[in-house]
mmCIF file of the N, C-alpha and C atoms, coordinates in Angstrom:
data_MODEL
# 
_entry.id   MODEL 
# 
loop_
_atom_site.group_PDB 
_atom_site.id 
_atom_site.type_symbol 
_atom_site.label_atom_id 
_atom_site.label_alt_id 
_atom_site.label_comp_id 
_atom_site.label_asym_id 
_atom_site.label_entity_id 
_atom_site.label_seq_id 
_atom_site.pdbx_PDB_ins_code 
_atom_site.Cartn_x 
_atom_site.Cartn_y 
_atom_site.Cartn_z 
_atom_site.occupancy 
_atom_site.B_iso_or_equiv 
_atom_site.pdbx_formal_charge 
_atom_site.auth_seq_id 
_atom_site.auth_comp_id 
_atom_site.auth_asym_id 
_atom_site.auth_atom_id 
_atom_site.pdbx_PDB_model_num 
ATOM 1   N N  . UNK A 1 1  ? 21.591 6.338   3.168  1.00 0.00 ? 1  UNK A N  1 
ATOM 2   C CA . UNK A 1 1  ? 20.726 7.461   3.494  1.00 0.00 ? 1  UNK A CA 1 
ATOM 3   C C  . UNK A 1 1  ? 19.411 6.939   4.085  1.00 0.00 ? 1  UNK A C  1 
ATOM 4   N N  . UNK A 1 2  ? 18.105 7.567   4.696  1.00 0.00 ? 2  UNK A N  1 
ATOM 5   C CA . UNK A 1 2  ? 17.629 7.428   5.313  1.00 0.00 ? 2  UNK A CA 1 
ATOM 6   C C  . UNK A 1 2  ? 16.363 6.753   4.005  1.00 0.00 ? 2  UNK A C  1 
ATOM 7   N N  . UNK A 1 3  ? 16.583 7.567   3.101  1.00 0.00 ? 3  UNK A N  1 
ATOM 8   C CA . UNK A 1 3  ? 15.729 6.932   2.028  1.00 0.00 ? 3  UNK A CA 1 
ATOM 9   C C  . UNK A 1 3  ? 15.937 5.598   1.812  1.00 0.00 ? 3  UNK A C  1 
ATOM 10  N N  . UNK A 1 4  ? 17.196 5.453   1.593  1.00 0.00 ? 4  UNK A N  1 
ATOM 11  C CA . UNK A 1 4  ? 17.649 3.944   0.615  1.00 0.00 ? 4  UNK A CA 1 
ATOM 12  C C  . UNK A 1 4  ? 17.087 2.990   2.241  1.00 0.00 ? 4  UNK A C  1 
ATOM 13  N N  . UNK A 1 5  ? 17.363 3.399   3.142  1.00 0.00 ? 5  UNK A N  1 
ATOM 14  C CA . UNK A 1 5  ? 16.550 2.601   4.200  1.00 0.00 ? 5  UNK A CA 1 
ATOM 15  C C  . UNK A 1 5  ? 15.349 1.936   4.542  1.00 0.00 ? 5  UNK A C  1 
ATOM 16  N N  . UNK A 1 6  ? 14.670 3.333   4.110  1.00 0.00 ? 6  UNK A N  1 
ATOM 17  C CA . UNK A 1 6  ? 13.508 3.392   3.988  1.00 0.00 ? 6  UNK A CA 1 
ATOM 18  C C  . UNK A 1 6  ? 12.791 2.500   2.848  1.00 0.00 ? 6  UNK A C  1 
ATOM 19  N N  . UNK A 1 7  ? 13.492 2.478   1.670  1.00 0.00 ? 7  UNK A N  1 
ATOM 20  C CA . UNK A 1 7  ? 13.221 1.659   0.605  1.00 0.00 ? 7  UNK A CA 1 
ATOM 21  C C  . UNK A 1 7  ? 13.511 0.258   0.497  1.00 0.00 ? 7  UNK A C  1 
ATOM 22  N N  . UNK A 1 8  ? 14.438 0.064   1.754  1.00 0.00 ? 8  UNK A N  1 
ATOM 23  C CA . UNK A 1 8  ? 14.641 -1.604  2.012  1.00 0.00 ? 8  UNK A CA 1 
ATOM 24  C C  . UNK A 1 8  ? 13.807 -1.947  2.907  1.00 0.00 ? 8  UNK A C  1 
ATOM 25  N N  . UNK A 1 9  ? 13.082 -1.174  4.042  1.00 0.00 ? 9  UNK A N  1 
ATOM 26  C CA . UNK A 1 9  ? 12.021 -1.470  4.795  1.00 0.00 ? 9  UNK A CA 1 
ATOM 27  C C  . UNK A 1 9  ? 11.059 -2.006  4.246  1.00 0.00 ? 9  UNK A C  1 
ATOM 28  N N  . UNK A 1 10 ? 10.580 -1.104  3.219  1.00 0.00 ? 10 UNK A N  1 
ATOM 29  C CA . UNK A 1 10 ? 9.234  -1.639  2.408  1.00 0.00 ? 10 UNK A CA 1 
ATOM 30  C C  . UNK A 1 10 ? 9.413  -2.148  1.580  1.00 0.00 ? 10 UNK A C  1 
ATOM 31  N N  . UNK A 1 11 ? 10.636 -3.092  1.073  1.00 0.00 ? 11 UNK A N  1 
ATOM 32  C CA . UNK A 1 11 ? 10.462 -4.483  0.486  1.00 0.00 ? 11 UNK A CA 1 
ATOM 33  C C  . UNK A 1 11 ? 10.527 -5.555  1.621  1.00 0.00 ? 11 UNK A C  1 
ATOM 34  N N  . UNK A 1 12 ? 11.258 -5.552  2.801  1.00 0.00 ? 12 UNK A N  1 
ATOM 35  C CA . UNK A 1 12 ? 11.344 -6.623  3.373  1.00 0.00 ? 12 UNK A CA 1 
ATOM 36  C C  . UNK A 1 12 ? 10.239 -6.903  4.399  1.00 0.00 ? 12 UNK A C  1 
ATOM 37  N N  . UNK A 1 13 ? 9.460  -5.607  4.603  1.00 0.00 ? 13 UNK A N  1 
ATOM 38  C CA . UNK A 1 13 ? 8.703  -5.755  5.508  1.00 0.00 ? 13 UNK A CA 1 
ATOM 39  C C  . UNK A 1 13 ? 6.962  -5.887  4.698  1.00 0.00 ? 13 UNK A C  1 
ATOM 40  N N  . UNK A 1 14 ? 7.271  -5.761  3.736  1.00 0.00 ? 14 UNK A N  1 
ATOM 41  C CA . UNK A 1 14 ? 5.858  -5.079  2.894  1.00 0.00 ? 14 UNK A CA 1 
ATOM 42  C C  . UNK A 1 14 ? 4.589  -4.439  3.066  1.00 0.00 ? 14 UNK A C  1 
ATOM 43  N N  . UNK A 1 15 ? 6.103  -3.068  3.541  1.00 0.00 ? 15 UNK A N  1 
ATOM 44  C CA . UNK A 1 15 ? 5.165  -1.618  4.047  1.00 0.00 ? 15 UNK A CA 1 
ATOM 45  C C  . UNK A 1 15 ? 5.337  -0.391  3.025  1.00 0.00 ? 15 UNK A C  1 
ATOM 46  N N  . UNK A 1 16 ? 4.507  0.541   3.325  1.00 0.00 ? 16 UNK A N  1 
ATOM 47  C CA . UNK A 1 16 ? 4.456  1.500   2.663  1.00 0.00 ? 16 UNK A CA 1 
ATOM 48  C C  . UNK A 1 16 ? 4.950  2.639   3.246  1.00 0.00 ? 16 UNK A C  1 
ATOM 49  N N  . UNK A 1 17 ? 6.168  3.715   2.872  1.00 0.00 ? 17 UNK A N  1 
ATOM 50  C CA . UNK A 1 17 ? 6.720  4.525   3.557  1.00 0.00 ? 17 UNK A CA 1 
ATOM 51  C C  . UNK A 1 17 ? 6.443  6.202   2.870  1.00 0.00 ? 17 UNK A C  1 
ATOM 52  N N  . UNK A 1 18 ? 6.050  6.992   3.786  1.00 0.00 ? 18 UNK A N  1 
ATOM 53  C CA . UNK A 1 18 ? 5.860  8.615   3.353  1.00 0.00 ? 18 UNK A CA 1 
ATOM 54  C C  . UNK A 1 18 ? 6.289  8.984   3.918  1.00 0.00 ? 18 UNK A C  1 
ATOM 55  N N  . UNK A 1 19 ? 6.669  10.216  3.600  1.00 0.00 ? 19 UNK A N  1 
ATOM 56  C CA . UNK A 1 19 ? 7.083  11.593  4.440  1.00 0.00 ? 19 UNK A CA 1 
ATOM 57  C C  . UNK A 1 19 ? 6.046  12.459  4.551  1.00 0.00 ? 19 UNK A C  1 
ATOM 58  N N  . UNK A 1 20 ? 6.088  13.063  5.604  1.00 0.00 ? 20 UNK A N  1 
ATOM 59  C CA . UNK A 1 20 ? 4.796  14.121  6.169  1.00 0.00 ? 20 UNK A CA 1 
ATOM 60  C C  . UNK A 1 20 ? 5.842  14.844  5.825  1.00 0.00 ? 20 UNK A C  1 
ATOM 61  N N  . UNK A 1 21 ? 6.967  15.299  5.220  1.00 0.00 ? 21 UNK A N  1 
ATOM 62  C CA . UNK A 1 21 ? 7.431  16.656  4.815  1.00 0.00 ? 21 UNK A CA 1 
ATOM 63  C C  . UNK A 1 21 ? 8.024  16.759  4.229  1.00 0.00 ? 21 UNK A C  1 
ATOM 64  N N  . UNK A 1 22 ? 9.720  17.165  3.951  1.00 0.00 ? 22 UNK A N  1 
ATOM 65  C CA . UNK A 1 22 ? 10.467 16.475  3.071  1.00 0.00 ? 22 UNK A CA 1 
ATOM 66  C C  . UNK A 1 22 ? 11.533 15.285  3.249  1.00 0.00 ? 22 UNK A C  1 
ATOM 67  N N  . UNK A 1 23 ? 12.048 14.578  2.687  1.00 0.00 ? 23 UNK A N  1 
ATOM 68  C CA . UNK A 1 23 ? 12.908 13.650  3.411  1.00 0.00 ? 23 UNK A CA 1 
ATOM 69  C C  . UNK A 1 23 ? 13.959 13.995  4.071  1.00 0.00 ? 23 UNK A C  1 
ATOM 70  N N  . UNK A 1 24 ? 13.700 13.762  5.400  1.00 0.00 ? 24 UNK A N  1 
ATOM 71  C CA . UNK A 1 24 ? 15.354 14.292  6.353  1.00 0.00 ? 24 UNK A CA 1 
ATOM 72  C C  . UNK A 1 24 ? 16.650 13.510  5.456  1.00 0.00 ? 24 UNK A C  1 
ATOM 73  N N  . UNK A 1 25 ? 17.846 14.653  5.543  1.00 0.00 ? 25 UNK A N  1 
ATOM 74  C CA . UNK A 1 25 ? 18.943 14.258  5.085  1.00 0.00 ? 25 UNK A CA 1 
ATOM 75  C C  . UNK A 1 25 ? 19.973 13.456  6.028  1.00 0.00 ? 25 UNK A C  1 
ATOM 76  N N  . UNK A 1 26 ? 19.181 12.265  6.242  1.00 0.00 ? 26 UNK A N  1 
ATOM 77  C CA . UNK A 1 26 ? 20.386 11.821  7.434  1.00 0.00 ? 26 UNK A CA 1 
ATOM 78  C C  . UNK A 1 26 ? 21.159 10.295  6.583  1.00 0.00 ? 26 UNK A C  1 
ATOM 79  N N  . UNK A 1 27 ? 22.198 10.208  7.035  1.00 0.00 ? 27 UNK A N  1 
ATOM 80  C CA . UNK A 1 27 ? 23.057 9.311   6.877  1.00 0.00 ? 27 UNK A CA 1 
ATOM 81  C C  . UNK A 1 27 ? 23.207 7.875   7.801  1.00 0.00 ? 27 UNK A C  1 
ATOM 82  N N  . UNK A 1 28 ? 23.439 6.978   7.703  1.00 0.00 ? 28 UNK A N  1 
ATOM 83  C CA . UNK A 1 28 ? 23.463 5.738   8.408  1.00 0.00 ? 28 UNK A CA 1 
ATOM 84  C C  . UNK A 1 28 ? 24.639 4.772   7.828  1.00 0.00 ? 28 UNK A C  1 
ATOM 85  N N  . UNK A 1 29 ? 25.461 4.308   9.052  1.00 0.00 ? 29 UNK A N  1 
ATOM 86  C CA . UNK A 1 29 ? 26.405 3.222   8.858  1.00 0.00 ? 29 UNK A CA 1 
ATOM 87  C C  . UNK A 1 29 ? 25.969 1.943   9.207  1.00 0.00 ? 29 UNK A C  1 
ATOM 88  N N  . UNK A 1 30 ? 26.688 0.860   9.060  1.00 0.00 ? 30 UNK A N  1 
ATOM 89  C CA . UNK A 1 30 ? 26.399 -0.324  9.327  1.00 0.00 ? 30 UNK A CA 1 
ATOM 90  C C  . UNK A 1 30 ? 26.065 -1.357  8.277  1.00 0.00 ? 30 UNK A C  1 
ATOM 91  N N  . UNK A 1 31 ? 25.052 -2.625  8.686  1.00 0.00 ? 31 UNK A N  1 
ATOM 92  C CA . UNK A 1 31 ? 24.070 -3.488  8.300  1.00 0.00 ? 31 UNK A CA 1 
ATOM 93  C C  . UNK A 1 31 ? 23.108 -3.338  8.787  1.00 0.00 ? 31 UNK A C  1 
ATOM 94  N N  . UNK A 1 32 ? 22.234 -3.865  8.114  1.00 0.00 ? 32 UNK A N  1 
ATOM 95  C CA . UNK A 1 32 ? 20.993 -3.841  8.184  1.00 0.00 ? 32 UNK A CA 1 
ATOM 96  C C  . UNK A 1 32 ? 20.736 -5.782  8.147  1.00 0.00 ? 32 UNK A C  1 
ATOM 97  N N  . UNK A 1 33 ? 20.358 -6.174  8.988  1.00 0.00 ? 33 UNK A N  1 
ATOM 98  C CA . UNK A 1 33 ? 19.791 -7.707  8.725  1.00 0.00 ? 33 UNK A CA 1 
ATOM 99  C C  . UNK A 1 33 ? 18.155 -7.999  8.410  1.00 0.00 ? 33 UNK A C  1 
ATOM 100 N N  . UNK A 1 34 ? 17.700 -8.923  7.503  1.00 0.00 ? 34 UNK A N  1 
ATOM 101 C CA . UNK A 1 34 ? 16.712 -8.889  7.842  1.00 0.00 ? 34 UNK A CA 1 
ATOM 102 C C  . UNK A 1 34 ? 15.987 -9.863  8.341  1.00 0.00 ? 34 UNK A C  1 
ATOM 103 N N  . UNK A 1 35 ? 16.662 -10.213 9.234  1.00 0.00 ? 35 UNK A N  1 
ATOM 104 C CA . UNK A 1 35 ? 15.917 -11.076 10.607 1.00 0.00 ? 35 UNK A CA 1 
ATOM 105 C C  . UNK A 1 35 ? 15.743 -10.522 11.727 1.00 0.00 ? 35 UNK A C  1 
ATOM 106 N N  . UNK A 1 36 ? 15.815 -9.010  11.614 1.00 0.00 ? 36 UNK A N  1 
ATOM 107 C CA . UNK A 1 36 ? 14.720 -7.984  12.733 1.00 0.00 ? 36 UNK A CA 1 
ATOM 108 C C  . UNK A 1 36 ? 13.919 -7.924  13.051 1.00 0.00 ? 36 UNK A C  1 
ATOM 109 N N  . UNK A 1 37 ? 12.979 -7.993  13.476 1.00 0.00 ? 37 UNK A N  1 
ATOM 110 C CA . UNK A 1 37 ? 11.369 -7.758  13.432 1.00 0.00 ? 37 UNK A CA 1 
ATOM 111 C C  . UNK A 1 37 ? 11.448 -6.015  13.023 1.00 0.00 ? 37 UNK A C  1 
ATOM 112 N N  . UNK A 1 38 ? 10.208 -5.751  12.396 1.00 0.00 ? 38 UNK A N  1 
ATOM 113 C CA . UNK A 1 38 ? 10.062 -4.377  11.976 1.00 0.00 ? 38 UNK A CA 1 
ATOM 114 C C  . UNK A 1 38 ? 9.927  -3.685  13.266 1.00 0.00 ? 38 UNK A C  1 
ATOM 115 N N  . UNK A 1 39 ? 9.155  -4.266  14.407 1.00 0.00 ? 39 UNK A N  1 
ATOM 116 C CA . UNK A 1 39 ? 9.088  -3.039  15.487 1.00 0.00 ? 39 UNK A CA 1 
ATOM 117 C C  . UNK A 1 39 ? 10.887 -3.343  16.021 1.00 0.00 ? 39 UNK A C  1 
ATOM 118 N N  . UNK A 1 40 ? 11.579 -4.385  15.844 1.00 0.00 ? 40 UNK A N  1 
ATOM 119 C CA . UNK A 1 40 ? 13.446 -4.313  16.621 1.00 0.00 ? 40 UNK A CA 1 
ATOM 120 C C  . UNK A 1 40 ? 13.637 -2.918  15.450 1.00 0.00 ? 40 UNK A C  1 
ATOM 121 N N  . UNK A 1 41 ? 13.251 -2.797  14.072 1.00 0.00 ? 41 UNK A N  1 
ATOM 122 C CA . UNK A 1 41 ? 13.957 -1.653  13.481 1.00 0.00 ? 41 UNK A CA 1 
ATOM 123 C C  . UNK A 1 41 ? 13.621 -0.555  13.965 1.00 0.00 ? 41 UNK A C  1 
ATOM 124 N N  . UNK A 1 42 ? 11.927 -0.235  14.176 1.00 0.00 ? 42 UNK A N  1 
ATOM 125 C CA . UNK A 1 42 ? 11.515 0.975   14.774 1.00 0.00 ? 42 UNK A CA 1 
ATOM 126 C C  . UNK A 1 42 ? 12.447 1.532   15.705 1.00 0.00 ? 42 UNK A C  1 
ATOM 127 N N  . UNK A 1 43 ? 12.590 0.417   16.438 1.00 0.00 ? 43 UNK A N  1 
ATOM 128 C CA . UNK A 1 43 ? 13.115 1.377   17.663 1.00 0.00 ? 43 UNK A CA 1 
ATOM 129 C C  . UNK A 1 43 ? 14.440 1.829   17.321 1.00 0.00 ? 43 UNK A C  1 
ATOM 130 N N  . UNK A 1 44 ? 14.888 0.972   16.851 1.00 0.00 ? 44 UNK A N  1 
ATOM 131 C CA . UNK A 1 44 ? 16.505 1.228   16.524 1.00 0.00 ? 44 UNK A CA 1 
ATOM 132 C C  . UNK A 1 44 ? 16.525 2.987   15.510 1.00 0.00 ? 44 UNK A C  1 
ATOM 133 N N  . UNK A 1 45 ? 15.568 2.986   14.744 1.00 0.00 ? 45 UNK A N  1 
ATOM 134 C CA . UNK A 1 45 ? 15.723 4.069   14.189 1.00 0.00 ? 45 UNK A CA 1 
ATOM 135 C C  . UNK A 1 45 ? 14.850 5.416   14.914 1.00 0.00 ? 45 UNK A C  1 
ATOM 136 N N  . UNK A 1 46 ? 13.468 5.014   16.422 1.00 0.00 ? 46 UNK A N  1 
ATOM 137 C CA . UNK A 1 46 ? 13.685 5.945   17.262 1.00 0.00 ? 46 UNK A CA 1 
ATOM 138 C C  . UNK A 1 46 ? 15.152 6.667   18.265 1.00 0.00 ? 46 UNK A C  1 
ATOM 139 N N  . UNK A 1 47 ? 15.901 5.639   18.259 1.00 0.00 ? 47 UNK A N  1 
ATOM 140 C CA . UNK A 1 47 ? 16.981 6.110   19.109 1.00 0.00 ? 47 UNK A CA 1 
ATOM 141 C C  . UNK A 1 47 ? 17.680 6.284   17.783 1.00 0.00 ? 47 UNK A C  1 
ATOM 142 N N  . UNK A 1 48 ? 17.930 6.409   16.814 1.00 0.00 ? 48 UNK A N  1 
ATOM 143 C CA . UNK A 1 48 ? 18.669 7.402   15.716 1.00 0.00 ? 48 UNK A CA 1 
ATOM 144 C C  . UNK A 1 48 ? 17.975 9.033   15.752 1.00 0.00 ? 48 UNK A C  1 
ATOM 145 N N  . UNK A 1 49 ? 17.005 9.002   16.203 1.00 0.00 ? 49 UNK A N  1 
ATOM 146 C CA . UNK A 1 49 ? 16.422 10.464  16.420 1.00 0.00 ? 49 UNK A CA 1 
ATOM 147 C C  . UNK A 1 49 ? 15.381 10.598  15.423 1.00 0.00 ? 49 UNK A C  1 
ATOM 148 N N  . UNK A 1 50 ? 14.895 9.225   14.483 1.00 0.00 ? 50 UNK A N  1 
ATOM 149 C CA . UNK A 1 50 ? 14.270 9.136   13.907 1.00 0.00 ? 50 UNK A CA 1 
ATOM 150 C C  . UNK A 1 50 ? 12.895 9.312   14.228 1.00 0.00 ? 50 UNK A C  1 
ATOM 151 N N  . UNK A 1 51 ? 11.560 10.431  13.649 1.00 0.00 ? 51 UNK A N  1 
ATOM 152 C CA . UNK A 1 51 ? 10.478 10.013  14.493 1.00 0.00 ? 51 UNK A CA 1 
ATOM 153 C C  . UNK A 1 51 ? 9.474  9.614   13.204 1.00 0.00 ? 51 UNK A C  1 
ATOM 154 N N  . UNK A 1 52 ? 8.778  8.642   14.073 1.00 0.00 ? 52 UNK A N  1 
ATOM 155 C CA . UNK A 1 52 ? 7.438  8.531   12.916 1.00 0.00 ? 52 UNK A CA 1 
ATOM 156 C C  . UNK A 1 52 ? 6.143  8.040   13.680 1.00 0.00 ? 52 UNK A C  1 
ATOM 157 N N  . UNK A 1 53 ? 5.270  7.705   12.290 1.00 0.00 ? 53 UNK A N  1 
ATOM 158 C CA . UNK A 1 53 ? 3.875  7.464   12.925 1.00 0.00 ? 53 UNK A CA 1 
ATOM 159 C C  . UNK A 1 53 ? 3.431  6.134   12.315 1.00 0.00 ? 53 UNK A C  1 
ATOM 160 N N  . UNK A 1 54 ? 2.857  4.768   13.002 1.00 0.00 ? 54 UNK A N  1 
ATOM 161 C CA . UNK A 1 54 ? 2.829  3.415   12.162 1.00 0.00 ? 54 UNK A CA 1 
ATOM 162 C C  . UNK A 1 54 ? 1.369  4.008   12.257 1.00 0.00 ? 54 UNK A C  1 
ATOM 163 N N  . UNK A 1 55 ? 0.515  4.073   11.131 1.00 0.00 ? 55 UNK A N  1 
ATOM 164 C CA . UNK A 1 55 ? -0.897 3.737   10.749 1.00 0.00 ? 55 UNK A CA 1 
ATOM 165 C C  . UNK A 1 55 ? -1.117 2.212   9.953  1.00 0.00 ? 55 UNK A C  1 
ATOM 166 N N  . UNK A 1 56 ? -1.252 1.286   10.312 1.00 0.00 ? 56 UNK A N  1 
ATOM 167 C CA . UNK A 1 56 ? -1.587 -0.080  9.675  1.00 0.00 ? 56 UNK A CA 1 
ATOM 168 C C  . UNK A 1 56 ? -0.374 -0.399  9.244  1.00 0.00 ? 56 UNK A C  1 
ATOM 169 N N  . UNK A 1 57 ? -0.450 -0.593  7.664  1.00 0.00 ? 57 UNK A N  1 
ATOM 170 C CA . UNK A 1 57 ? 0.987  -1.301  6.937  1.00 0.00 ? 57 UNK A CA 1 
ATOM 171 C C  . UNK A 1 57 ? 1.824  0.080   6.485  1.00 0.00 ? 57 UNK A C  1 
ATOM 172 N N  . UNK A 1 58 ? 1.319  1.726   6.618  1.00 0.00 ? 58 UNK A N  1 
ATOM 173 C CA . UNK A 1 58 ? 1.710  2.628   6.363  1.00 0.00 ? 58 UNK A CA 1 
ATOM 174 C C  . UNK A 1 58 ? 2.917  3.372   7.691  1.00 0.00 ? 58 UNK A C  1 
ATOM 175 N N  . UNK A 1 59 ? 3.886  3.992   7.348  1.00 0.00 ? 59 UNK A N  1 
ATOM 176 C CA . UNK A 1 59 ? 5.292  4.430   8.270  1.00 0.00 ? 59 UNK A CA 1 
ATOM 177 C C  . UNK A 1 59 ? 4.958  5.466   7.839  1.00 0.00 ? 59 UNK A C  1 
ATOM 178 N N  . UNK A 1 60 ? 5.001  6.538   8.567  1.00 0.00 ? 60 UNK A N  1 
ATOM 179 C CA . UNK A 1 60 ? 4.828  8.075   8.232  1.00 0.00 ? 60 UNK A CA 1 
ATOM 180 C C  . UNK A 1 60 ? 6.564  8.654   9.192  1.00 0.00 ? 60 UNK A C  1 
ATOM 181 N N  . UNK A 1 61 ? 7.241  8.971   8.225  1.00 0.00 ? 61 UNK A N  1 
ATOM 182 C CA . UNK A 1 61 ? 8.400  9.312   8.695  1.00 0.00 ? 61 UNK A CA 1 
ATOM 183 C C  . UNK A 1 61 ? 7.944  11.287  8.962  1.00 0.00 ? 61 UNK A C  1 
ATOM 184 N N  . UNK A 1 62 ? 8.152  11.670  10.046 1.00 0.00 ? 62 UNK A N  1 
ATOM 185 C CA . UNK A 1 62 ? 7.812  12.849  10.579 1.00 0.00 ? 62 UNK A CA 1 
ATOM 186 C C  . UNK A 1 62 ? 9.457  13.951  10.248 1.00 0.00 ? 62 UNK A C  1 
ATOM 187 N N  . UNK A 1 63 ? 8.835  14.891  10.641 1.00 0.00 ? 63 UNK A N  1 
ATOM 188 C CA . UNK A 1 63 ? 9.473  16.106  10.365 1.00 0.00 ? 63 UNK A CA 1 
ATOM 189 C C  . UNK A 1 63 ? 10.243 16.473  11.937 1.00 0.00 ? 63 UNK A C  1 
ATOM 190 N N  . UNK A 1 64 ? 11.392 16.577  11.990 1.00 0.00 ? 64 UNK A N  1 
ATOM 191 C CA . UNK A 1 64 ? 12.203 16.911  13.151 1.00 0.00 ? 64 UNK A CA 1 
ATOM 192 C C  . UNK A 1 64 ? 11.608 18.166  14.209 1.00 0.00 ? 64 UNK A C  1 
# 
């Protein structure tokens, strides 16, 4: 889920993740590596339709 994602982001990256609303219910297949750079994940999860906002070490996952 987009959470449990979200919750591996901010251990591997050591960021802090919110929602500006409630958490979208989206689903995700695959791996995840973590020899990404955090902006290779950004994008990967802008082209999931994912949107957000980076303020410093903070990810503001946005509302569809």
């Amino acid at each position: 889920s987009l959470e449990e994602v979200m919750q591996q982001l901010e251990r591997w990256y050591d960021i802090d993740v919110a929602y500006e609303n409630v958490i979208p219910n989206i689903e995700f297949g695959g791996e995840m590596t973590r020899n990404m750079s955090l902006n290779g994940v950004l994008i990967a999860l802008e082209k999931s339709g994912i949107r957000y906002r980076l303020e410093g070490r903070k990810l503001i996952v946005l509302p569809k």
